[in-house]
gemmi code that builds the backbone of each chain (N, CA, C; Angstrom):
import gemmi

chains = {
    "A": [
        ("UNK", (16.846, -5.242, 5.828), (17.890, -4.238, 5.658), (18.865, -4.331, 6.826)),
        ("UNK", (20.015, -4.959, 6.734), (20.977, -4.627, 7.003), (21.022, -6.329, 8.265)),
        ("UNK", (19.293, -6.586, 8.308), (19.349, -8.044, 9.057), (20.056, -9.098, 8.265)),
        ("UNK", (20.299, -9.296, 7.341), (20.679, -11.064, 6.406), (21.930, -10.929, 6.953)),
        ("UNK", (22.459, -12.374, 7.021), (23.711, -12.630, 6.879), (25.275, -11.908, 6.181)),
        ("UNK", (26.183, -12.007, 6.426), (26.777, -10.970, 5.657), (27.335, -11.805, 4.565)),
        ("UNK", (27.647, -11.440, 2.758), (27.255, -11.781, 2.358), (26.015, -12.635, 1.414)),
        ("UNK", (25.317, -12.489, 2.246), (24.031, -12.690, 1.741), (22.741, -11.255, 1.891)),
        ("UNK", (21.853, -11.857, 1.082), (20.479, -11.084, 0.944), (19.224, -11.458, 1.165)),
        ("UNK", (18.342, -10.428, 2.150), (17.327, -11.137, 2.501), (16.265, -11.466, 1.916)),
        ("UNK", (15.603, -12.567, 1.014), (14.593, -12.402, 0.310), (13.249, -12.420, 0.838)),
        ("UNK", (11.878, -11.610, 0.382), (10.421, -11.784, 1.182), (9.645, -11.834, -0.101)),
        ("UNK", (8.675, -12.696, 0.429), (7.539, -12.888, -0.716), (6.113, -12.393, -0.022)),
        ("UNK", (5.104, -11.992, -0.630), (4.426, -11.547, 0.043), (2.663, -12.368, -0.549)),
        ("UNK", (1.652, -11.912, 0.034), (0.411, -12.688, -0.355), (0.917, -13.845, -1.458)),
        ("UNK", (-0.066, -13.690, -2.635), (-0.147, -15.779, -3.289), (1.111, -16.053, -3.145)),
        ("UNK", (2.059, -15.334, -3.701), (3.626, -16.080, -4.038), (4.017, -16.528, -2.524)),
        ("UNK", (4.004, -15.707, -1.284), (4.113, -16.495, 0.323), (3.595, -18.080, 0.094)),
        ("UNK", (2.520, -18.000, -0.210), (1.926, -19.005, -0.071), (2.272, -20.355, -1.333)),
        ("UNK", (1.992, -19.802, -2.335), (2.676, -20.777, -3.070), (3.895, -21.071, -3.098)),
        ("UNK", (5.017, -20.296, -2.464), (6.148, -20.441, -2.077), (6.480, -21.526, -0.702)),
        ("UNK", (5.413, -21.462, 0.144), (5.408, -22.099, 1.303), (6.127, -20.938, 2.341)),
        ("UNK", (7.316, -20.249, 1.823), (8.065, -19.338, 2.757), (7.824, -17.911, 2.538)),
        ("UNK", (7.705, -17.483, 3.389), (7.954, -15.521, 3.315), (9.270, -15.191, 3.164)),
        ("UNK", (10.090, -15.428, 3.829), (11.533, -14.601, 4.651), (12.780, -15.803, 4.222)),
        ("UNK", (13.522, -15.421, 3.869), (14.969, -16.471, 3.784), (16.055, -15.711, 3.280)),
        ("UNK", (17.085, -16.448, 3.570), (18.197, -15.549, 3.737), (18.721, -16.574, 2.200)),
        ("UNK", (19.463, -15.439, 1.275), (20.498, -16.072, 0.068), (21.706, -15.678, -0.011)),
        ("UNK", (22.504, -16.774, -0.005), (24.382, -16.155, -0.337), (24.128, -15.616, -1.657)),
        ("UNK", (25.195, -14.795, -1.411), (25.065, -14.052, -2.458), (26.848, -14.004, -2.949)),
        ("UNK", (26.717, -14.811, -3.576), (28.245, -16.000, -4.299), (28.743, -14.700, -5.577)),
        ("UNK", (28.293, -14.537, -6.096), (28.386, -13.937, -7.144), (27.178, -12.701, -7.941)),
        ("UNK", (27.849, -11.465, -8.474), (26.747, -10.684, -8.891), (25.409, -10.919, -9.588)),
        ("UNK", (24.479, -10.734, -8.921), (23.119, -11.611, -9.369), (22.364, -10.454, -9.437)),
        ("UNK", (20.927, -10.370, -9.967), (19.717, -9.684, -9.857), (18.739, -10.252, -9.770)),
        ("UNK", (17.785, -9.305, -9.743), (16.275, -10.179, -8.672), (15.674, -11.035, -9.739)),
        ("UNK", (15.727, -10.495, -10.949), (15.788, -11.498, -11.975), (16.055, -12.940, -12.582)),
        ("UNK", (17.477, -12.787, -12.284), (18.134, -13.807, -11.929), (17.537, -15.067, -10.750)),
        ("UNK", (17.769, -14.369, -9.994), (17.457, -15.103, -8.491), (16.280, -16.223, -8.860)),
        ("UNK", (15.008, -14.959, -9.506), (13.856, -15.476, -9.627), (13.977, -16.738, -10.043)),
        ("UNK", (14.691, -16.906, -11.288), (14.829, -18.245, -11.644), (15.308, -19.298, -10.812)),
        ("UNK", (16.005, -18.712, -10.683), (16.898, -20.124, -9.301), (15.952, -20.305, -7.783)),
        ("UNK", (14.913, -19.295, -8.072), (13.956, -19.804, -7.123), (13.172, -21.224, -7.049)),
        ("UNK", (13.186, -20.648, -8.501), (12.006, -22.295, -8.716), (10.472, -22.398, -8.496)),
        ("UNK", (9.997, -20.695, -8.915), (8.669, -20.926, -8.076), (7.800, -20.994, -9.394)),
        ("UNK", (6.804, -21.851, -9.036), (5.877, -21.950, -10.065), (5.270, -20.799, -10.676)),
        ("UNK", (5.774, -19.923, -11.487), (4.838, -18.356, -11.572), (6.078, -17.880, -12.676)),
        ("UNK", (5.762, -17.018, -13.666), (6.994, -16.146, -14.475), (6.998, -15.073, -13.497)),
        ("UNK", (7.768, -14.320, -13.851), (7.762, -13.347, -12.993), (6.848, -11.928, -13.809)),
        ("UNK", (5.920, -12.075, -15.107), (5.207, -11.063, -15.570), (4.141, -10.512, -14.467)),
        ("UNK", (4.001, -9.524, -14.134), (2.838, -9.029, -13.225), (3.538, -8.661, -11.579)),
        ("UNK", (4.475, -9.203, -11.633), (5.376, -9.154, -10.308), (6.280, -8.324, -10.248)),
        ("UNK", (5.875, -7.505, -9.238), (6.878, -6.476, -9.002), (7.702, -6.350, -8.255)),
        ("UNK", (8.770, -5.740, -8.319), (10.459, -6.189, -7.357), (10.664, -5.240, -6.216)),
        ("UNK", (11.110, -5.530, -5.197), (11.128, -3.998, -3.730), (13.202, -4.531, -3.672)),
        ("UNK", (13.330, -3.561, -3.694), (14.587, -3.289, -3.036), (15.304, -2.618, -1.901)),
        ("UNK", (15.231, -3.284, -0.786), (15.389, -2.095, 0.308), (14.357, -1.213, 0.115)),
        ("UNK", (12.812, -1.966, 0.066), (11.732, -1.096, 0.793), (11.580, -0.110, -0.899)),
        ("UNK", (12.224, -0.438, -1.558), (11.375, 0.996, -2.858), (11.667, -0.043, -3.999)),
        ("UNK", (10.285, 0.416, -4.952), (10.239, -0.459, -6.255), (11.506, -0.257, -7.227)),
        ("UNK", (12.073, -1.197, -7.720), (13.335, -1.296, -8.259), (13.155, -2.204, -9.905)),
        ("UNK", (13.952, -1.771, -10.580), (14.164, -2.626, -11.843), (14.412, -4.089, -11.376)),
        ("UNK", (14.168, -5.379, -12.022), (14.256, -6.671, -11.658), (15.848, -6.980, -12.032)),
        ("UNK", (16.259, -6.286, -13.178), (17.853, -6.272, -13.229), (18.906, -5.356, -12.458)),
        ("UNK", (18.004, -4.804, -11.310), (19.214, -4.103, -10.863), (20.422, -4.584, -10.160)),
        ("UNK", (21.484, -4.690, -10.495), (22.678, -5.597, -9.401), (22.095, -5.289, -7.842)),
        ("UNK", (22.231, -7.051, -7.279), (22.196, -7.068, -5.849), (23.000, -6.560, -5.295)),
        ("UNK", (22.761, -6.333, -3.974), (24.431, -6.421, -2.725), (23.945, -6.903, -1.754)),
        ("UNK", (25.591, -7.003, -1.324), (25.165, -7.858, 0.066), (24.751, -7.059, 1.038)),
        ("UNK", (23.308, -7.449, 2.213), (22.749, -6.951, 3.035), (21.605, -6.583, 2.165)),
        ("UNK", (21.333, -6.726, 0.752), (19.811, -5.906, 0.312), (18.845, -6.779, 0.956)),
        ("UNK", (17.719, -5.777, 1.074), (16.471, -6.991, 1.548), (15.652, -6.887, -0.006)),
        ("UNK", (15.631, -8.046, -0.543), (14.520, -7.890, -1.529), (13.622, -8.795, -2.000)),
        ("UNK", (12.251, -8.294, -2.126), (10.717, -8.561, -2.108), (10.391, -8.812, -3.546)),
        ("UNK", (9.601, -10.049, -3.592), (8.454, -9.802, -4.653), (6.981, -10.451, -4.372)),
        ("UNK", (7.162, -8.919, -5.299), (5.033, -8.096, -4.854), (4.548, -8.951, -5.902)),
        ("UNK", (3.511, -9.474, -5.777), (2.519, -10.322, -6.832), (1.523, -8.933, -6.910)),
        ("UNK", (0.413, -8.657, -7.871), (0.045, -7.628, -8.263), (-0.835, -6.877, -7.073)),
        ("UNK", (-0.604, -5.402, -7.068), (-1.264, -5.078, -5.633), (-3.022, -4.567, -5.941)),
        ("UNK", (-3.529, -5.196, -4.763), (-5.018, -4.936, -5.013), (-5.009, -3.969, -3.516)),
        ("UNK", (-4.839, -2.605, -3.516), (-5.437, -2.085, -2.433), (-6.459, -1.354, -1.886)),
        ("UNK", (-6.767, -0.291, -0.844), (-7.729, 0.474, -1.130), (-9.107, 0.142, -1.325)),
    ],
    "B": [
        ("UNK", (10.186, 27.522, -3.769), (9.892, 25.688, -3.796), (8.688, 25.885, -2.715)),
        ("UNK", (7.937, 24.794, -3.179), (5.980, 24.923, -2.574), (6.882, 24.273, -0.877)),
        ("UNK", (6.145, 24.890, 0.064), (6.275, 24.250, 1.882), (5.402, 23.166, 1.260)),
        ("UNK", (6.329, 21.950, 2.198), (5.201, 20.694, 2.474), (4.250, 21.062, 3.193)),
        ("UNK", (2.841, 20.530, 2.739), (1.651, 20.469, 3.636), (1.538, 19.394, 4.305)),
        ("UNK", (0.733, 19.791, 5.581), (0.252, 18.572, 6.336), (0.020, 16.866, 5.877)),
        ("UNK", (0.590, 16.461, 6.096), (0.202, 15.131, 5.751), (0.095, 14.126, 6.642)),
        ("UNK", (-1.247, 13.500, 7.083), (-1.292, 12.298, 8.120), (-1.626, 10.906, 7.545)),
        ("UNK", (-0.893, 9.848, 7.509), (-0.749, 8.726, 6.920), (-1.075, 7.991, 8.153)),
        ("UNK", (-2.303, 6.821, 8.497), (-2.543, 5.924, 9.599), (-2.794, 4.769, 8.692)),
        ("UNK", (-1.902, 3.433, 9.451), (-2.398, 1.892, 8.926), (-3.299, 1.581, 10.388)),
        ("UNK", (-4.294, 0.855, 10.417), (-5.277, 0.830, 11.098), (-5.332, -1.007, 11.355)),
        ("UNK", (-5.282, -1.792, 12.392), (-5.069, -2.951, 12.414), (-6.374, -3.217, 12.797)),
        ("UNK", (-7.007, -2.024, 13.304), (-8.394, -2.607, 13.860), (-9.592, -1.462, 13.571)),
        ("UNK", (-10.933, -1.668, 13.501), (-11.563, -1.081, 12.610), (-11.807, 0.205, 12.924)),
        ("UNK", (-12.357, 1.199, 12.143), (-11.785, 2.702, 13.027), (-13.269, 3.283, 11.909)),
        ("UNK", (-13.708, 4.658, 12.614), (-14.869, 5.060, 12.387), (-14.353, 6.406, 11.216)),
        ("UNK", (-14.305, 6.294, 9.892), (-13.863, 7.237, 9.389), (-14.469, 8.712, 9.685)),
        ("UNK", (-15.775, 9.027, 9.836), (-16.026, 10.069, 10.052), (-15.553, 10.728, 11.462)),
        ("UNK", (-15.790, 9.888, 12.482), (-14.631, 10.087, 13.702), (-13.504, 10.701, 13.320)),
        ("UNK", (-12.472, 10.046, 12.199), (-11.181, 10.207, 12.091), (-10.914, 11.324, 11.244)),
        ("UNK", (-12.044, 11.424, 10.337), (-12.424, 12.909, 9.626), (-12.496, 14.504, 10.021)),
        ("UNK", (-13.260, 14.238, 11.076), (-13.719, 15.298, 12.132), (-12.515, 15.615, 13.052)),
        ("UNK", (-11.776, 14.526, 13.693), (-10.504, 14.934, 14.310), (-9.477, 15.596, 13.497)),
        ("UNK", (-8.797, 14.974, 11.985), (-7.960, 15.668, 11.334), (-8.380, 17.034, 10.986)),
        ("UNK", (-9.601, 17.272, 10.765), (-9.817, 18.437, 10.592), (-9.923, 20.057, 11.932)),
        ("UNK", (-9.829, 19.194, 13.261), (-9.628, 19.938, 14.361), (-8.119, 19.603, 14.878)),
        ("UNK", (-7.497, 19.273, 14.483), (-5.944, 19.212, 14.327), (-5.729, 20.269, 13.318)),
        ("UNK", (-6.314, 20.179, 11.788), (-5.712, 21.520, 11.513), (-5.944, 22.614, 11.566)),
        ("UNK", (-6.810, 22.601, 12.654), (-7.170, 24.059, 12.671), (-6.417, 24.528, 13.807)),
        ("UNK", (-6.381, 23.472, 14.910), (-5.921, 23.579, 15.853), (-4.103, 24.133, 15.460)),
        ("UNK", (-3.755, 23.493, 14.539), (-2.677, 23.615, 14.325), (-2.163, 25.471, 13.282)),
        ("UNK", (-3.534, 25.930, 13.647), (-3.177, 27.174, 12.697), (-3.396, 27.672, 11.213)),
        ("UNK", (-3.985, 26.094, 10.814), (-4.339, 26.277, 9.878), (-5.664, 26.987, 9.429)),
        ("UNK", (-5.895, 28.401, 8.500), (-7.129, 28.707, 8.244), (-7.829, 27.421, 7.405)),
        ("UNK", (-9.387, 27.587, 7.730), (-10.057, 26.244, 6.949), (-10.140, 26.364, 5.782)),
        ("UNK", (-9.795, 25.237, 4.871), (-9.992, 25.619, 3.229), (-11.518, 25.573, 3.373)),
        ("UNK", (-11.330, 26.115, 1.676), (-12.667, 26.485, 1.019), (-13.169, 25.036, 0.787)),
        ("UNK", (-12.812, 24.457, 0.265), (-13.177, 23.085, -0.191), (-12.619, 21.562, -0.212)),
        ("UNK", (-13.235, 20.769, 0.721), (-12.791, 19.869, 1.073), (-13.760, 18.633, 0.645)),
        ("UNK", (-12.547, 17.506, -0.046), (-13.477, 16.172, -0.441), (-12.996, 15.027, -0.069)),
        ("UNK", (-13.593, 14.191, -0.011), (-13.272, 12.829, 1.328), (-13.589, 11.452, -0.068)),
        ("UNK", (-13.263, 10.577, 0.829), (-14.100, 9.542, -0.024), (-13.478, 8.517, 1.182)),
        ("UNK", (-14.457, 7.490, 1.025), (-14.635, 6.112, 2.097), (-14.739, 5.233, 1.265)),
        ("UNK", (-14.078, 4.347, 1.481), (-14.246, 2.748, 0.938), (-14.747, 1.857, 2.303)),
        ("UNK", (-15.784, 0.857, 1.602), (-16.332, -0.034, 2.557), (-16.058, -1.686, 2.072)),
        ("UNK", (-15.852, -2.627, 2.792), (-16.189, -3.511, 2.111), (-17.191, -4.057, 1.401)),
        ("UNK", (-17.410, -4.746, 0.490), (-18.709, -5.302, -0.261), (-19.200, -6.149, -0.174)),
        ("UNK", (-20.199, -6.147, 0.296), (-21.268, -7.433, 0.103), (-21.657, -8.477, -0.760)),
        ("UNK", (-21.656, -9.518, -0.575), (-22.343, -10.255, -1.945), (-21.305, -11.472, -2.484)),
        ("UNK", (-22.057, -12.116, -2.922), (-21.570, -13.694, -3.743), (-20.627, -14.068, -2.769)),
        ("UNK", (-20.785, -14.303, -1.620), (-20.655, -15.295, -0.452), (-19.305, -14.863, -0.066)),
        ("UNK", (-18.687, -13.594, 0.059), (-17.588, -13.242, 0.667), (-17.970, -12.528, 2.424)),
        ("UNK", (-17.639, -13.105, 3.268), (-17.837, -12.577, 4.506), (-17.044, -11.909, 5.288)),
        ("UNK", (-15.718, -11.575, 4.395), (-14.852, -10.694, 4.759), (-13.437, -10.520, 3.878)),
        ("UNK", (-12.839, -9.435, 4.334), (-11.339, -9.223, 3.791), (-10.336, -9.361, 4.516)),
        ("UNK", (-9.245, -9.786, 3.992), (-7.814, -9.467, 4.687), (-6.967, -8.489, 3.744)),
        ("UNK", (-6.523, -7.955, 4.662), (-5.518, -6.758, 3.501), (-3.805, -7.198, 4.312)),
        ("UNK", (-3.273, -7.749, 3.564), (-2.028, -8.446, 3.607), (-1.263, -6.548, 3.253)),
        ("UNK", (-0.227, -6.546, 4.038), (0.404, -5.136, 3.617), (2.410, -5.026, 4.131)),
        ("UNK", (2.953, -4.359, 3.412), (4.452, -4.716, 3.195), (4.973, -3.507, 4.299)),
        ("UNK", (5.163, -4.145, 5.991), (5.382, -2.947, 7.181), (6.626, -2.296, 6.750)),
        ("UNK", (6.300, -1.137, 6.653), (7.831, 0.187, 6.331), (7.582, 0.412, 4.989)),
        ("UNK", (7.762, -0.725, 4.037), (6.964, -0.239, 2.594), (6.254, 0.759, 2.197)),
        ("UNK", (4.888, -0.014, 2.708), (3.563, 0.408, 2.463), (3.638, 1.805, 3.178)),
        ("UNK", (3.923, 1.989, 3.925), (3.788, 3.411, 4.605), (4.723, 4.578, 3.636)),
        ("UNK", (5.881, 3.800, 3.600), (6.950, 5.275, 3.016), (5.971, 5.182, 1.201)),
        ("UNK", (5.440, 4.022, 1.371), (4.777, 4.330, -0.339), (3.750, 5.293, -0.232)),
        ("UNK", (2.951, 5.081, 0.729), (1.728, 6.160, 0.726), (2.244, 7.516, 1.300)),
        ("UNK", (3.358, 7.868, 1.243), (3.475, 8.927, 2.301), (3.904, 9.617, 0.605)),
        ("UNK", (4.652, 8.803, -0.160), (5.385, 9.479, -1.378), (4.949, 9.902, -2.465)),
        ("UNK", (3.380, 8.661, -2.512), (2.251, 9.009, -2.915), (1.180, 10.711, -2.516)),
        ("UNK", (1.722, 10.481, -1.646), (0.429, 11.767, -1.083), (1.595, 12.770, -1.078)),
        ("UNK", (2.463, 13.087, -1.128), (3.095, 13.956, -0.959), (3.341, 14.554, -2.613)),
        ("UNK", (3.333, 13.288, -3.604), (3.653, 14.046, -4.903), (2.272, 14.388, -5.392)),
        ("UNK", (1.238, 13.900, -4.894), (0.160, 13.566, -5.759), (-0.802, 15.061, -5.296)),
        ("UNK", (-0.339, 15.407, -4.265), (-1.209, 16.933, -2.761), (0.163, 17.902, -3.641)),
        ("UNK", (1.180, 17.895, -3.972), (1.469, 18.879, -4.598), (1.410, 18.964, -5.884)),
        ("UNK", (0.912, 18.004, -6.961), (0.625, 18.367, -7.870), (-0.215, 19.276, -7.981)),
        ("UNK", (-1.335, 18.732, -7.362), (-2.894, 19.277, -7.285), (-3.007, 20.710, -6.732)),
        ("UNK", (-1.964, 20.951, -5.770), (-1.582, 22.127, -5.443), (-2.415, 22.198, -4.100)),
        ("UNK", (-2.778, 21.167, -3.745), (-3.553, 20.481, -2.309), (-3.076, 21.213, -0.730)),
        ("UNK", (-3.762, 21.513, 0.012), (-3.653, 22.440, 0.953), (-3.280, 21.198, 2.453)),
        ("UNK", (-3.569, 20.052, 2.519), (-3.597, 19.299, 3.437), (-4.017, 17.561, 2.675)),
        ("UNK", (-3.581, 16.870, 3.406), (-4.480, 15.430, 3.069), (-4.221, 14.503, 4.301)),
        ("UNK", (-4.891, 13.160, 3.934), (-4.948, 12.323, 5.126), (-5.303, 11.390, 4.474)),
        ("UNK", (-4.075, 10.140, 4.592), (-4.599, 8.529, 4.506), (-5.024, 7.811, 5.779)),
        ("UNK", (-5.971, 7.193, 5.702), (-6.337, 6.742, 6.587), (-6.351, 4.780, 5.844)),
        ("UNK", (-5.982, 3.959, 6.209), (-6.227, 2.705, 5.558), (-6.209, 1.503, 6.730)),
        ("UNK", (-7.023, 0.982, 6.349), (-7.072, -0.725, 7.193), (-6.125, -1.822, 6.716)),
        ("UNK", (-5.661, -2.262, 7.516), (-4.956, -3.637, 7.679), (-5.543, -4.887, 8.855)),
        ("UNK", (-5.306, -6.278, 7.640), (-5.825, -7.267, 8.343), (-6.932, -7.826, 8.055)),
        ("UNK", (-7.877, -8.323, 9.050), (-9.434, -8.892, 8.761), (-10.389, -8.078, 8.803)),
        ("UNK", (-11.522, -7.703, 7.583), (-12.129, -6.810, 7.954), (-13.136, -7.426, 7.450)),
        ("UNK", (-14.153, -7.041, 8.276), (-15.885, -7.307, 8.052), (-16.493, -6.850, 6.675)),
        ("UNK", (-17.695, -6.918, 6.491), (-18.370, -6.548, 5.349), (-19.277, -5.257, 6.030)),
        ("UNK", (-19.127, -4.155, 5.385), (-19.963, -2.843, 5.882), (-18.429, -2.110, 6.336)),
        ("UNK", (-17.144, -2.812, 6.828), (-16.273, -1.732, 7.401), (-15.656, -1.133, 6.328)),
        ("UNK", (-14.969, -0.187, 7.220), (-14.070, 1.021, 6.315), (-13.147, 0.243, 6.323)),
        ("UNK", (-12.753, 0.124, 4.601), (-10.826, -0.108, 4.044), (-10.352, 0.988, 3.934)),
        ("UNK", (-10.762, 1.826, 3.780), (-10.126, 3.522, 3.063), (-10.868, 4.915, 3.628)),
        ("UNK", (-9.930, 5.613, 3.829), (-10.585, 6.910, 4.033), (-9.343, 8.149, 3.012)),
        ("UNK", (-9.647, 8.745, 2.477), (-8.899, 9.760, 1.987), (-9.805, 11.116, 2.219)),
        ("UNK", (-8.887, 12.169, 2.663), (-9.278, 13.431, 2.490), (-8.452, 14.250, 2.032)),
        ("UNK", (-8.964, 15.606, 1.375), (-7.614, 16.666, 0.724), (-8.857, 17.747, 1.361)),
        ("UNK", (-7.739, 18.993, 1.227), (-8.333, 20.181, 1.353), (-7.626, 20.829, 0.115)),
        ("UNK", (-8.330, 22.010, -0.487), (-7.740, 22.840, -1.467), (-8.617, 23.606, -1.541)),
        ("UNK", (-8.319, 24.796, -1.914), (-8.564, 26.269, -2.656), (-10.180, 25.772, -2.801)),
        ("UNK", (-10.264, 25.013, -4.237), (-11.605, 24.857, -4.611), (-11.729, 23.211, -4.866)),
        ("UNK", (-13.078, 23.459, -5.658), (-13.974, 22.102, -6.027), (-12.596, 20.879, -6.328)),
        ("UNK", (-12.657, 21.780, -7.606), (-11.717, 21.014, -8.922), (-10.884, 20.282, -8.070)),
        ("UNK", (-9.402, 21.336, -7.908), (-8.191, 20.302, -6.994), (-8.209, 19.505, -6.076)),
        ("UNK", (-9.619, 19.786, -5.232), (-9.692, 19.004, -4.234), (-10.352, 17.635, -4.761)),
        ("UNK", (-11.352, 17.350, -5.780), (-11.823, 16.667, -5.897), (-10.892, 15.742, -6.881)),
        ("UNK", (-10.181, 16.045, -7.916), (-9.504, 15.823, -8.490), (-7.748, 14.853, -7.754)),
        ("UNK", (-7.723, 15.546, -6.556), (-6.763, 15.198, -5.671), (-6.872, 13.920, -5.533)),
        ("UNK", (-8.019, 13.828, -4.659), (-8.708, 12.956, -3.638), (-8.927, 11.512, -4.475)),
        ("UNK", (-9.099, 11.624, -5.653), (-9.597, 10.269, -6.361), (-8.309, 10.118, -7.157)),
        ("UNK", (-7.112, 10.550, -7.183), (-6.148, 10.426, -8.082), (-5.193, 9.677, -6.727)),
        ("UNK", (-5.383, 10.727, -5.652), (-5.091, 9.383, -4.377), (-5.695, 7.974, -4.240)),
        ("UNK", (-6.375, 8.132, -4.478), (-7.347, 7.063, -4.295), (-6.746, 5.775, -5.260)),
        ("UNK", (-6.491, 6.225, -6.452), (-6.434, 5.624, -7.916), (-4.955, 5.060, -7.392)),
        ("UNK", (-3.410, 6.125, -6.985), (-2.621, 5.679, -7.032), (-2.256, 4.447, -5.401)),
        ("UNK", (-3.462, 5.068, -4.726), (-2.550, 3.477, -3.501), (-3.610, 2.470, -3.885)),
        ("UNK", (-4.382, 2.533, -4.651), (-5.067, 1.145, -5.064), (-4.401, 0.310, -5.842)),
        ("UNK", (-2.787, 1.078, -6.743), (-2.293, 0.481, -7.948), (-1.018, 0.627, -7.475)),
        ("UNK", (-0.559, 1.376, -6.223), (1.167, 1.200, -5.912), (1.172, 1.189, -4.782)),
        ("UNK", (0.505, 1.203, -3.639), (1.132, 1.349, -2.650), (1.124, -0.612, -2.184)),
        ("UNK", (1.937, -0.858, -1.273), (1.922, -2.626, -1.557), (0.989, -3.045, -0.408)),
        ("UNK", (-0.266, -3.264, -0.759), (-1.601, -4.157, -0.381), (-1.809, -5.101, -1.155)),
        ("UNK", (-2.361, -6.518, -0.599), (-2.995, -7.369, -1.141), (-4.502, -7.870, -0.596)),
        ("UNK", (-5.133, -8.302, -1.031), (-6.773, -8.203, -0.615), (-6.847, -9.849, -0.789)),
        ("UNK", (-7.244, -10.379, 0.113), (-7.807, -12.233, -0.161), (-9.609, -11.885, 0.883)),
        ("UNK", (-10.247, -12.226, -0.300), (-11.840, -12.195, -0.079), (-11.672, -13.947, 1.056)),
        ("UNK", (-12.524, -13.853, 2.000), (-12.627, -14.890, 2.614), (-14.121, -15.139, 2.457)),
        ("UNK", (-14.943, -16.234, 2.135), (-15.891, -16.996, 2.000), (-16.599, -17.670, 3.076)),
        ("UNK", (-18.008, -17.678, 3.053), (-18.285, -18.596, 4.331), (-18.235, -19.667, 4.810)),
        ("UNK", (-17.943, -20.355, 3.987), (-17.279, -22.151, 3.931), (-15.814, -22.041, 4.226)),
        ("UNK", (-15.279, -20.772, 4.506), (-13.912, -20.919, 5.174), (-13.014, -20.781, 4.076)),
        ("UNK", (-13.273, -21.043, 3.062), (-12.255, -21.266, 1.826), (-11.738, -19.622, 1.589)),
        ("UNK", (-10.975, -19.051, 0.905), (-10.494, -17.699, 0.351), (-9.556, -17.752, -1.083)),
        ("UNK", (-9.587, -16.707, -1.283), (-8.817, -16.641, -2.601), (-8.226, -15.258, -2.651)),
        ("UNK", (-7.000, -14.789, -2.991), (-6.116, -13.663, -3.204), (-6.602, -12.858, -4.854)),
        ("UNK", (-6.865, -11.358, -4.229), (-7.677, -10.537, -5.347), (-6.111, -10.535, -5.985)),
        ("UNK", (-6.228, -10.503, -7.197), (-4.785, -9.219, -7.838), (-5.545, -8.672, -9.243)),
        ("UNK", (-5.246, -7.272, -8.595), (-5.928, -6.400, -9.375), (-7.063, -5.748, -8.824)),
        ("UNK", (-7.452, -4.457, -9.510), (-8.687, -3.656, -8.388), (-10.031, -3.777, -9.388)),
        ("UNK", (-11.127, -3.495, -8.460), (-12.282, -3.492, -9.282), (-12.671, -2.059, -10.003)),
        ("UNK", (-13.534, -2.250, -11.241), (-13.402, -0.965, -12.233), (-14.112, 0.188, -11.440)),
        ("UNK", (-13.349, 0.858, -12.107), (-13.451, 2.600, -11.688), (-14.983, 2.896, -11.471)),
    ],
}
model = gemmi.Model(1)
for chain_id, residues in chains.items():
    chain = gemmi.Chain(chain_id)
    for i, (resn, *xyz) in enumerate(residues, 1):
        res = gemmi.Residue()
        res.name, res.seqid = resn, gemmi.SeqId(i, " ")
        for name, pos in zip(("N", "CA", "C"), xyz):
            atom = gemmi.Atom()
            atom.name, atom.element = name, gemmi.Element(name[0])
            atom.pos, atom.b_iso = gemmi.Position(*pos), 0.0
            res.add_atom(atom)
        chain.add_residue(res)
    model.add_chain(chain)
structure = gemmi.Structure()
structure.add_model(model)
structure.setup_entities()
């Protein structure tokens, strides 16, 4: 929040997807109106995105909600806590 | 409109004695003025033993996870009509026999309190953002998703 680049958005992945991702943290231009949806695809990560849940600036969000620039946004692979 | 009640939310990086942490919140609220409820119910989670897991990691989302459990306990202690509560949760590597969880509520009676306490329980096991990877004694691990049955 409010760390990425301007114009861009910060993306985080967290447990398997970190890992099967290889990265946690990276920064994306953000060229044109996109959603986390979107993105997902142009990620390229081996996984659909069913079961995965989206953080937007820290609170669970629709996967289509329009980005902006400076959002930080996360995806949660399913949470086991507690 | 109901006053917010007490609410103490702790992430715990290192292992912590729930009944210790039990006994203190509860001399905090008294200390704090609060008369003692009638009925108060707790519940502890431990790790589990068995089929060659020798420990946990609880992977957790910093600033997230906290404003989640705080939003959690705050809607979930006024539904119930809950007089006080307290998350208590572990983060990181944890042994087999330690505490992952501590929840407590206070309320009026049996029902709300007990009713509270496991509906807390239910919702940061399924929203608040934790992940659990069982580690093995051959070193190997694997990432839980999803909780074990009720």
């Amino acid at each position: 929040m409010g760390s990425s680049a301007p114009g861009s958005i910060r993306i985080r992945l967290f447990a398997s997807l970190r890992e099967q991702a290889g990265w946690g943290e990276r920064d994306w231009p953000l060229a044109e109106p996109t959603t986390a949806q979107q993105l997902w695809a142009e990620l390229g990560l081996a996984r659909s995105l069913d079961g995965v849940r989206v953080a937007i600036n820290q609170r669970f969000a629709s996967a289509d909600t329009p980005l902006e620039s400076g959002d930080e946004l996360a995806f949660l692979p399913p949470i086991s806590g507690g | 409109m109901d006053r917010p009640i007490p609410i103490e939310i702790r992430l715990h990086p290192e292992r912590f004695d729930p009944l210790e942490l039990l006994q203190h919140w509860e001399e905090g609220l008294l200390e704090a003025g609060l008369p003692r409820a009638a009925a108060t119910s707790s519940f502890i989670g431990r790790v589990r033993a068995g089929d060659g897991v020798v420990a946990l990691e609880l992977e957790h989302y910093p600033g997230m996870t906290e404003a989640e459990l705080q939003r959690i306990a705050a809607s979930v202690s006024q539904r119930h009509g809950a007089l006080a509560c307290l998350i208590e949760h572990r983060v990181g590597r944890i042994a087999v026999d330690e505490a992952i969880v501590c929840v407590a509520v206070w309320a009026d009676r049996r029902g709300p309190a007990q009713r509270c306490c496991q509906e807390l329980l239910e919702e940061l096991k399924h929203n608040a953002p934790f992940w659990k990877r069982e580690w093995n004694a051959d070193g190997s691990s694997q990432w839980i998703e999803g909780n074990t049955p009720l």
